[in-house]
C-alpha positions in Angstrom: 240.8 122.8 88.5 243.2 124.7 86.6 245.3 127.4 87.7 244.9 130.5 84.8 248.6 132.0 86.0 250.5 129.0 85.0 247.7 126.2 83.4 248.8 123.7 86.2 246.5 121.2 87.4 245.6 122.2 90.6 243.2 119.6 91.6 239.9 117.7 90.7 236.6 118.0 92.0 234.1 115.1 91.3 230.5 115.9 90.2 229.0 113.1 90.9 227.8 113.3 87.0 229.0 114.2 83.3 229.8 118.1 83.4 228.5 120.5 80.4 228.5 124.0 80.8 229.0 126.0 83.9 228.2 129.5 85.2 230.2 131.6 87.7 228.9 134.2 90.2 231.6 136.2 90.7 231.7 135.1 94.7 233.3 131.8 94.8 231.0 129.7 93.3 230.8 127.9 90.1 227.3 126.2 89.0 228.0 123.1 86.4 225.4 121.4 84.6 225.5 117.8 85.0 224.0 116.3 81.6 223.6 112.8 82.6 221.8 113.8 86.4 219.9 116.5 85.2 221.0 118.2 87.7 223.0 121.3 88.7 226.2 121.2 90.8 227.0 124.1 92.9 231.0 124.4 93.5 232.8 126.0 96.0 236.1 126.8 94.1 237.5 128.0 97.1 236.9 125.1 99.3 237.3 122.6 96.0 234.1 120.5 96.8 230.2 120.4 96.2 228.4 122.0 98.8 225.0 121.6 97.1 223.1 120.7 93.8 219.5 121.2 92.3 217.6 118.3 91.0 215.8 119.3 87.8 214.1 115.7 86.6 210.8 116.4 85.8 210.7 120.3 85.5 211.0 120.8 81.7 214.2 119.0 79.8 217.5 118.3 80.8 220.1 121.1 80.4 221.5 123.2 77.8 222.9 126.0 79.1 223.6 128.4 82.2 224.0 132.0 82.3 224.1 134.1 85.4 222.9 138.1 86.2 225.6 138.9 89.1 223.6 142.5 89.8 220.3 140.8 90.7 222.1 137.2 91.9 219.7 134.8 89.3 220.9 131.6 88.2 220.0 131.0 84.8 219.4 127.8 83.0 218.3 126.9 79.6 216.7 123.7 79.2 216.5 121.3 76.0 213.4 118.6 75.6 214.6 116.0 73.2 212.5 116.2 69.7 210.6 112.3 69.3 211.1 110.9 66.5 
């Protein structure tokens, strides 16, 4: 984690995957995309540690993207199926 006053490290947080994109809610908590898991982290920035994730294998692609609508409190994802070849 990064401090945005000064750009100091201020710590590190591991994932347990390979982070891609994230999404904030505004509240203290920071939702990462975890490419390789296909999986979603949820990160307490305050506390500095996972407190949770959602398991996506199986439910259409891996991720792609994250987006989220603070008024209604909706995690967005956008999910990717790989093209065959």
């Amino acid at each position: 984690m990064i401090d945005s006053k000064d750009g100091s490290v201020v710590g590190t947080i591991d994932l347990g995957g390979a982070p891609e994109q994230s999404a904030s809610d505004g509240k203290g908590h920071l939702y990462v995309t975890l490419e390789d898991k296909d999986k979603i982290a949820v990160v307490d920035v305050n506390a500095m540690k996972v407190t949770g994730n959602y398991d996506l294998a199986g439910k259409g692609g891996g991720p792609a993207g994250l987006g989220f609508d603070e008024k209604n409190h909706i995690l967005l994802l956008f999910a990717m199926i790989p093209r065959r070849r």
